[in-house]
C-alpha positions as CSV (number, residue, x, y, z in Angstrom):
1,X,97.1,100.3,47.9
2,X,93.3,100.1,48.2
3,X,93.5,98.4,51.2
4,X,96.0,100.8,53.4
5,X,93.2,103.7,51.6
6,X,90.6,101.6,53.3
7,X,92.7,101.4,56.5
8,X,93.4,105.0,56.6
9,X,89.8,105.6,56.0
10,X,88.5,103.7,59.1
11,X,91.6,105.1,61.2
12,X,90.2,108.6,60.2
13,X,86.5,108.1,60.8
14,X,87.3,106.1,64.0
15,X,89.0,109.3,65.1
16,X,86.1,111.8,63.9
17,X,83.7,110.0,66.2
18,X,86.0,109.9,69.1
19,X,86.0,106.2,69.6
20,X,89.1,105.2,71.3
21,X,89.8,101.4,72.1
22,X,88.8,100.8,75.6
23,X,91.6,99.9,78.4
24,X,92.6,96.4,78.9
25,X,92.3,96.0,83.0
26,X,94.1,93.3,85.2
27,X,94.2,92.4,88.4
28,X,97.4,91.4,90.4
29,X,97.5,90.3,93.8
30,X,100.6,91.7,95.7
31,X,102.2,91.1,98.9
32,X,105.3,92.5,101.6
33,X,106.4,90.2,104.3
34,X,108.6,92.4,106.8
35,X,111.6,90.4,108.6
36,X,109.4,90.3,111.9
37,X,106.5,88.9,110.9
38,X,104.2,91.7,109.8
39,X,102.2,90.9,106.1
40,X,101.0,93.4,103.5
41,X,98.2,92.0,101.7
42,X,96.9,93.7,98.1
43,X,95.2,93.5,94.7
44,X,95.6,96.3,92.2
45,X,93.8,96.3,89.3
46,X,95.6,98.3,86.2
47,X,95.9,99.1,82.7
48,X,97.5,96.6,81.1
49,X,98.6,99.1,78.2
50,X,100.6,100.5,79.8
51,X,104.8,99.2,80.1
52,X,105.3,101.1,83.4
53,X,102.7,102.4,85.8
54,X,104.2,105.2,88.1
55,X,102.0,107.5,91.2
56,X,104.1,110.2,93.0
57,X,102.4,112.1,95.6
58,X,98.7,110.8,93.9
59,X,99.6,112.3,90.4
60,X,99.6,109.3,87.7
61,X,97.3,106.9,86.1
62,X,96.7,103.6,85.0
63,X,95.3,101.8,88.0
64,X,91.4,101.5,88.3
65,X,91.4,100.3,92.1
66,X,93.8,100.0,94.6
67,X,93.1,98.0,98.0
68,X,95.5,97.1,101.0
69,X,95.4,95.9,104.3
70,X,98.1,95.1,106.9
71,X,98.7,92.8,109.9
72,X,100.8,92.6,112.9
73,X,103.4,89.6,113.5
74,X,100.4,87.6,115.1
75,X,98.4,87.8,111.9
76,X,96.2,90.0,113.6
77,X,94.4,92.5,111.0
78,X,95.5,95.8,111.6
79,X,93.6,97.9,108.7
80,X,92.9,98.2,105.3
81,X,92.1,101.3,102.8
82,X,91.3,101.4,99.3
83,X,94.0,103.6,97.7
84,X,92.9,104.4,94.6
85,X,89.2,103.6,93.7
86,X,87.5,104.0,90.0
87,X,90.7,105.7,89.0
88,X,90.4,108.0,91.4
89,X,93.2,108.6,94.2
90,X,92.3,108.5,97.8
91,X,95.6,109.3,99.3
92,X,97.8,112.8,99.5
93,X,101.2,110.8,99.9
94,X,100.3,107.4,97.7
95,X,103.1,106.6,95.6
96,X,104.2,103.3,93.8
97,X,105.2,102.2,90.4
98,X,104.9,99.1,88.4
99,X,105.9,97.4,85.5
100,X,103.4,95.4,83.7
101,X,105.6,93.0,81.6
102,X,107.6,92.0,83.9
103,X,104.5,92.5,86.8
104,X,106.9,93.9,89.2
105,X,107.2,96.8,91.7
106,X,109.7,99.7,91.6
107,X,110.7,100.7,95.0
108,X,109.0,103.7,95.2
109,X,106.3,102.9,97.6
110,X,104.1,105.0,100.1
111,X,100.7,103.2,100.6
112,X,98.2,103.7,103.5
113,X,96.1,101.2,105.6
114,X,93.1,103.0,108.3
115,X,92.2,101.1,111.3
116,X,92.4,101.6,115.2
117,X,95.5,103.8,113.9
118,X,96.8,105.4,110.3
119,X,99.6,102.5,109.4
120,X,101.8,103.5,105.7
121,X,104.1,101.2,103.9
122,X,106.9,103.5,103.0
123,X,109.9,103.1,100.9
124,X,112.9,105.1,102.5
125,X,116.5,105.5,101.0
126,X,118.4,104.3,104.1
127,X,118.4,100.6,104.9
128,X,116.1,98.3,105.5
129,X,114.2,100.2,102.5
130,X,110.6,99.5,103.5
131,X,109.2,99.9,106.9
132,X,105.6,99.6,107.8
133,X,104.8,102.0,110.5
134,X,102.1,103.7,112.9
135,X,102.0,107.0,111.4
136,X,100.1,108.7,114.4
137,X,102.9,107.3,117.2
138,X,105.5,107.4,114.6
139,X,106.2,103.6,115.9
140,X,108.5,101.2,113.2
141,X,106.3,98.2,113.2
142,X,108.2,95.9,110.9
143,X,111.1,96.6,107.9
144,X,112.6,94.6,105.1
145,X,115.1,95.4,102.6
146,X,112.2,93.2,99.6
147,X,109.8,95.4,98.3
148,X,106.1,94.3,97.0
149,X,105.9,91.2,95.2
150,X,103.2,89.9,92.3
151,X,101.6,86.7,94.1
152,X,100.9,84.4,91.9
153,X,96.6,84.8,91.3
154,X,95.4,80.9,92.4
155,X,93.5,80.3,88.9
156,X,96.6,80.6,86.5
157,X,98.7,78.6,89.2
158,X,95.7,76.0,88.7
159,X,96.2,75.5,85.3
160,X,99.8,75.5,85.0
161,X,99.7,72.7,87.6
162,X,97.3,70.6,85.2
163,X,99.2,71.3,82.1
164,X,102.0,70.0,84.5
165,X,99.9,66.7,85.6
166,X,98.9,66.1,81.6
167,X,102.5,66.6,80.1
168,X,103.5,64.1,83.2
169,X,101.1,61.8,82.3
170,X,101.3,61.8,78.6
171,X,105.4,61.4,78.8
172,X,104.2,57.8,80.6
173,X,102.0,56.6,77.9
């Protein structure tokens, strides 16, 4: 009993001097590959707190920074834009959600690239779902019926591989 008194104690103090555990940030990488060629290329750094991340129309939180940036069928770079930067979003019509335990995407998407033109990533309700488009000419660059996609960040795909390489190895001896 003394303990929880001590518990409650700290819990109320805590509280009184407005300390509030600070956010646990991650970073994924994320990608969309359209059926012609095109690439969307991202990292997104969120709150890991949170079970599901969700943005309509710029309202939401729990993503720190937000970057992107999109290339044509020939791998040629066609812009890039950081969405949402030190919380803050930098885009009227950017939309997306995400679910951190299973570090997937919801279809929901509308994220926005600047270069010689304004290209979005779009999620639309007829098929294919997603299209990647120049929003000044209105032109359908690429669609897919796959959304975004969690690629895998090189360091943890490192070590798996060497826990792989000493389980191998240790079965032999």
């Amino acid at each position: 009993m003394k303990r929880l008194s001590v518990l409650v104690l700290a819990l109320f103090a805590t509280m009184s001097f407005g300390w509030v555990p600070s956010a646990v940030w991650e970073t994924v990488n994320f990608s969309w590959s359209g059926d012609g060629g095109c690439k969307v290329l991202g990292s997104m750094t969120y709150d890991s707190d949170y079970r599901t991340i969700s943005y309509s129309s710029s309202s939401g939180s729990g993503i720190s920074d937000l970057n992107v940036s999109f290339y044509d069928s020939s791998n040629q770079f066609l812009g890039s834009f950081q969405n949402v930067v030190n919380n803050s979003v930098n885009y009227g019509g950017f939309t997306i959600s995400f679910y951190t335990e299973e570090l997937t995407f919801g279809d929901d998407v509308d994220i926005v690239a600047f270069g010689s033109n304004i290209y979005t990533l779009q999620y639309i309700t007829s098929e294919p779902h997603f299209i990647l488009n120049n929003a000044q000419t209105s032109e359908i660059l690429d669609s897919s019926s796959k959304g975004l996609v969690v690629a895998p960040e090189p360091a943890t795909m490192a070590i798996l591989g060497l826990g792989g390489l000493f389980l191998c190895r240790k079965s032999k001896v």
